[in-house]
C-alpha positions as CSV (number, residue, x, y, z in Angstrom):
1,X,-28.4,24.2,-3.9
2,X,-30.0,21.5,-5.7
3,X,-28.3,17.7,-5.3
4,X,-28.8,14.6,-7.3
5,X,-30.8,11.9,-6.0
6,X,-27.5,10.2,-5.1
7,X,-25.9,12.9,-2.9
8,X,-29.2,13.1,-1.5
9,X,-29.5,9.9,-0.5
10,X,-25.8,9.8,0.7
11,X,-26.2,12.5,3.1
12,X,-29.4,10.7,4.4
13,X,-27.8,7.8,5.4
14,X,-25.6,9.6,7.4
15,X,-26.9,11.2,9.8
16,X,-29.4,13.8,7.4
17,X,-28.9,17.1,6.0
18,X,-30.0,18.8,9.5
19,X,-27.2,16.9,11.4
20,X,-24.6,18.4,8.7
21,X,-25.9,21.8,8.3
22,X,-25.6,21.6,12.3
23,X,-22.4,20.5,12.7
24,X,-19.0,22.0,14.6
25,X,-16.8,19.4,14.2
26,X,-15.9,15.4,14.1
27,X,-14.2,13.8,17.0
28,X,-11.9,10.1,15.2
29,X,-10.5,7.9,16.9
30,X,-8.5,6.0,14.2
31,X,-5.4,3.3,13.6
32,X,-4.0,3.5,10.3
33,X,-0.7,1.6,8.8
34,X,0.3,0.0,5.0
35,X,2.9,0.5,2.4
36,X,2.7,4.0,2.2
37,X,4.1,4.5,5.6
38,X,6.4,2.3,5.2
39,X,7.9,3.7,1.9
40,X,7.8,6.7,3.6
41,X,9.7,6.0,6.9
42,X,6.5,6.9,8.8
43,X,5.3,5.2,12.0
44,X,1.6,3.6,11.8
45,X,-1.3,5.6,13.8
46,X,-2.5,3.3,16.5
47,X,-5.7,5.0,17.9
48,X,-4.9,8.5,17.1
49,X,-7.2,11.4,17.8
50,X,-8.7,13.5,15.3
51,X,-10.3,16.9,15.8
52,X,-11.8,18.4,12.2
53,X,-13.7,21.0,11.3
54,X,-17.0,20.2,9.7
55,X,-16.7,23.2,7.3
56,X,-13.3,23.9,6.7
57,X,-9.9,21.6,6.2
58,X,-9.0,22.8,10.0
59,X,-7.9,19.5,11.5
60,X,-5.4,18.5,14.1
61,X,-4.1,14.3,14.6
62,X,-2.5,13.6,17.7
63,X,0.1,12.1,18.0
64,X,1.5,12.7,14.4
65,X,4.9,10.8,14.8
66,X,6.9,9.0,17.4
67,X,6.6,11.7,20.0
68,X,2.9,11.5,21.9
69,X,3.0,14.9,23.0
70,X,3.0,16.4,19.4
71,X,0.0,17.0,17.2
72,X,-0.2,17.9,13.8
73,X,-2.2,21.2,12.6
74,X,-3.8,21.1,9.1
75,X,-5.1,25.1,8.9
76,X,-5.9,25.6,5.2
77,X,-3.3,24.7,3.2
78,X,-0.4,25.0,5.7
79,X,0.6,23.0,8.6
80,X,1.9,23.1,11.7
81,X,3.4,21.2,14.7
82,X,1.9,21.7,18.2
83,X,3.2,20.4,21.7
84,X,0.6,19.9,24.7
85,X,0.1,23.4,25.3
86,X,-0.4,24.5,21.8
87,X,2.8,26.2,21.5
88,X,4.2,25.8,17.7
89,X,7.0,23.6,17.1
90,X,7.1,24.1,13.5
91,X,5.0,25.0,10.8
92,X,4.9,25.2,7.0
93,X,3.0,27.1,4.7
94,X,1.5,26.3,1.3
95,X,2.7,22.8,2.6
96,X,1.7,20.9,-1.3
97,X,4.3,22.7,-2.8
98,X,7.3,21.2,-0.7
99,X,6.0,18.0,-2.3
100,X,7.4,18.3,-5.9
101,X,11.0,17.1,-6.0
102,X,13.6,15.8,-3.4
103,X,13.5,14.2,0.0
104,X,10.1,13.5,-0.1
105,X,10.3,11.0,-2.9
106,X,11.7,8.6,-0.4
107,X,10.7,9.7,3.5
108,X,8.7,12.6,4.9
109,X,8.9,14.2,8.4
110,X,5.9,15.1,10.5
111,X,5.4,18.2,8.8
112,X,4.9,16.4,5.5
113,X,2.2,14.1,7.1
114,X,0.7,16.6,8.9
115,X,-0.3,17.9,5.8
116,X,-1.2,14.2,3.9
117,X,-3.0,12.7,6.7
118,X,-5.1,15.4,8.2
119,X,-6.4,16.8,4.8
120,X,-7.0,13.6,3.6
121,X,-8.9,12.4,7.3
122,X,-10.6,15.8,6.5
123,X,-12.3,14.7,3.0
124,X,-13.3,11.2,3.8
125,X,-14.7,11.8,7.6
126,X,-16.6,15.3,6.6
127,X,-17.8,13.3,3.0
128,X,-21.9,14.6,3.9
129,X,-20.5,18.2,4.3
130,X,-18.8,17.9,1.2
131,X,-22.1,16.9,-0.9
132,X,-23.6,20.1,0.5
133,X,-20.6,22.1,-0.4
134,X,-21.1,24.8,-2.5
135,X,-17.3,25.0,-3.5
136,X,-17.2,21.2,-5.1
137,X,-18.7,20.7,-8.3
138,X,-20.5,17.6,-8.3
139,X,-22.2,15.6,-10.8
140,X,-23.8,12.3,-10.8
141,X,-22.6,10.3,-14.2
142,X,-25.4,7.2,-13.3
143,X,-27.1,6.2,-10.4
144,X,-25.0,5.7,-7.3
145,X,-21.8,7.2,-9.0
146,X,-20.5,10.6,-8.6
147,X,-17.9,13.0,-9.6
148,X,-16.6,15.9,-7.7
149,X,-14.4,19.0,-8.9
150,X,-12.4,20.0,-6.2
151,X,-11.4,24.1,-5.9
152,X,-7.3,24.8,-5.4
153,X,-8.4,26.1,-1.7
154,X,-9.5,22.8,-0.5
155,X,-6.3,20.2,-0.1
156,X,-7.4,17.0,-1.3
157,X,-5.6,14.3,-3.0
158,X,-6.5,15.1,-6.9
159,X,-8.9,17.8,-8.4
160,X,-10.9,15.2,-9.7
161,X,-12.0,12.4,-7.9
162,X,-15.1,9.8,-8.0
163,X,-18.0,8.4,-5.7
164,X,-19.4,5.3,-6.0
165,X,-22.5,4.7,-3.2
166,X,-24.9,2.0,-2.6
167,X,-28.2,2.4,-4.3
168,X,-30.0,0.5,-2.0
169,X,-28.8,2.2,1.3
170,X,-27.0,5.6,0.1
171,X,-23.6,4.7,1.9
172,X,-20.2,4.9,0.2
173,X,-18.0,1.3,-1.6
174,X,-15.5,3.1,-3.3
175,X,-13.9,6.2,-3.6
176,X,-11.3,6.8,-6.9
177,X,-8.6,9.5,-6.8
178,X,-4.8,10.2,-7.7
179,X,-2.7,10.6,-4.5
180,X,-0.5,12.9,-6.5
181,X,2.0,14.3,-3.5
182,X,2.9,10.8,-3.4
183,X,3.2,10.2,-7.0
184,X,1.2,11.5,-10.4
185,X,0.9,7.6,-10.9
186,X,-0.5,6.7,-7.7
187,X,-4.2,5.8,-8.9
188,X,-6.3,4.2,-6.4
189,X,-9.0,2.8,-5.0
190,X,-10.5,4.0,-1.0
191,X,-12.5,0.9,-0.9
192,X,-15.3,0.3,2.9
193,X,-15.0,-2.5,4.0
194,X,-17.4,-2.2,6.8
195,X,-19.6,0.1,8.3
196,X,-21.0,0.3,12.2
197,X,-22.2,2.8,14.0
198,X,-21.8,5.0,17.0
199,X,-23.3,5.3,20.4
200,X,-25.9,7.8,18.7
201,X,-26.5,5.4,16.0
202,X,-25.3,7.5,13.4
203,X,-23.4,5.3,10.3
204,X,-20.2,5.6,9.2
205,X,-17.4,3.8,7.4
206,X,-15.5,2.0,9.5
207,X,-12.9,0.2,7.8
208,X,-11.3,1.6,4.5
209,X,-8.7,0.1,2.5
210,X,-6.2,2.0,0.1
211,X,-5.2,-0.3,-3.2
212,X,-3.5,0.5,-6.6
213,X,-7.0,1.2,-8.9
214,X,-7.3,-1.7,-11.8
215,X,-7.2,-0.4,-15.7
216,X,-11.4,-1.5,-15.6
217,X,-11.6,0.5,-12.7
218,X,-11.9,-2.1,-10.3
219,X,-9.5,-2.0,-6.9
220,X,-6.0,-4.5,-6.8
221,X,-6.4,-6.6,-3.8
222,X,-2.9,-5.8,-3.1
223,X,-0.1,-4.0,-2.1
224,X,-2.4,-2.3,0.2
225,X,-1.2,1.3,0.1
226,X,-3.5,2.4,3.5
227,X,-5.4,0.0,5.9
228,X,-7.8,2.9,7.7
229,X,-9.4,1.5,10.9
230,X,-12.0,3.8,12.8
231,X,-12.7,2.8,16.3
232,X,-15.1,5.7,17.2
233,X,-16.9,8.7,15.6
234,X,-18.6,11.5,16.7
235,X,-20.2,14.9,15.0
236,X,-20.6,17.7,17.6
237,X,-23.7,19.9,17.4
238,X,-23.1,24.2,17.5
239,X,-25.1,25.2,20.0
């Protein structure tokens, strides 16, 4: 597979295509809160555990709701409610098309953001995987900016979505989409506010912040939709 200087670069900065081509899975620790939890009735993460697979949208968040001893399952496209043990509470398959009409105009339950946050987590803290991936079509439109074509296996937010990267360093400012299980008209903006890195010194974004996307294509500074706050991240080798 042959990738544009961009992607290449990208992947470089972090960690290198070896580290990715490697990987098992990422390990988040992560607070998250904003308007879209609110308008939804849903509690804000404070430092909630991520497990993801580097490969595949198989992710589980812990604790998805008010209850500590329940974790949401992302396992494809469905989703599922774990306790402690891994017993299932409840699960949901083909979880996107619950989202078209009714209830979830207004509030979701943890099923519902079982499904939003962990396949969303899954595409912005697996973003190097994803430049390698065979299934996304990517293509750079100028230097530092990218779009990808998303297939109906992998849950994302909208099919088609854009990149823009530093073209200095390789590491991500922006990323574009449509949040359309919220709304078809909720266009915005996954702006990095900061990077750090790890005990390993491998990069990553660690502060994100979710605004309404500008007719020019240039974020709102407010409402902010999602304030995404990463307090540690790991990728774990296969052996």
């Amino acid at each position: 597979m042959t990738l544009k200087v961009t992607a290449e670069k990208a992947i470089a900065a972090y960690g290198g295509r070896e580290l990715w081509q490697n990987a098992k899975r990422v390990e988040v620790e992560m607070s998250a809160s904003g308007l879209a939890f609110t308008l939804k009735g849903r509690p804000f993460f404070h430092h909630a555990k991520m497990v993801l697979d580097a490969h595949r949208p198989f992710t589980s968040l812990t604790p998805i709701g008010r209850n500590p001893a329940v974790r949401g399952v992302l396992d494809g496209l469905d989703v599922r409610l774990e306790d402690e043990q891994g017993k299932v509470i409840a699960d949901r398959r083909n979880a996107r098309d619950y989202f078209k009409i009714g209830r979830r105009l207004f509030w979701w339950d943890d099923l519902d953001m079982s499904y939003f946050a962990n396949y969303a987590s899954w595409n912005y803290f697996t973003l190097p995987a994803l430049l390698m991936s065979e299934e996304i079509l990517w293509k750079e439109l100028e230097p530092g900016f990218l779009e990808a074509q998303f297939p109906d296996a992998i849950p994302t937010h909208s099919r088609v979505q854009q990149f823009r990267f530093d073209l200095q360093t390789g590491l991500l400012i922006q990323h574009d989409y449509t949040a359309q299980i919220i709304s078809p008209l909720a266009i915005a903006s996954n702006v990095v506010l900061q990077h750090a890195k790890n005990s390993t010194g491998l990069v990553y974004p660690s502060i994100r912040r979710v605004t309404p996307k500008g007719p020019k294509g240039k974020p709102f500074g407010a409402p902010v939709l999602i304030r995404l706050d990463i307090h540690d991240y790991r990728v774990i080798i296969s052996h």
